[in-house]
C-alpha positions, 0 to 999 in steps of 0.5 A: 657473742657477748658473755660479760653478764654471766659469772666465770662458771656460765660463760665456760658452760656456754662456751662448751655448748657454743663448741659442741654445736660447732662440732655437730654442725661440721660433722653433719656438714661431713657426713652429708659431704661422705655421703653425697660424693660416695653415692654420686661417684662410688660404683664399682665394688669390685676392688677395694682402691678407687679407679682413676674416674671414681678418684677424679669424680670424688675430688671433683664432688668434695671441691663443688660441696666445699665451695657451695658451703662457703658461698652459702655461708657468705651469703648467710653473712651478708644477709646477717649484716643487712638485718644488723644493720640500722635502717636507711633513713 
């Protein structure tokens, strides 16, 4: 984003918004990560250490979630630099 407009004082002020976002964005994209991955794979309360299959289940959950982010993500960038794009004659 271009900032040059604004004075010294707005373009921190804007930055600070710009980080905050980003941080709510990563730790909603944490939670929902936490949650699904405890509700599909979490399910013996008898002791407080995962079992091996609960362990495996997690790893697997948060790899799966953290390549489906990203590929969302790259997807939103091409689809991004498409609409930037200036039309095809």
């Amino acid at each position: 984003m271009d900032f040059s407009q604004f004075n010294a004082a707005e373009q921190a002020h804007m930055t600070k918004v710009i980080e905050r976002k980003q941080m709510q964005d990563f730790m909603r994209l944490y939670s929902g990560l936490v949650e699904r991955c405890f509700n599909s794979c979490c399910n013996d309360f008898t002791s407080k250490a995962l079992a091996s299959k609960e362990e495996q289940c997690v790893l697997n959950c948060a790899d799966k979630f953290l390549k489906h982010s990203e590929r969302v993500g790259q997807r939103f960038a091409e689809l991004n630099a498409e609409a930037m794009a200036p039309p095809k004659p």
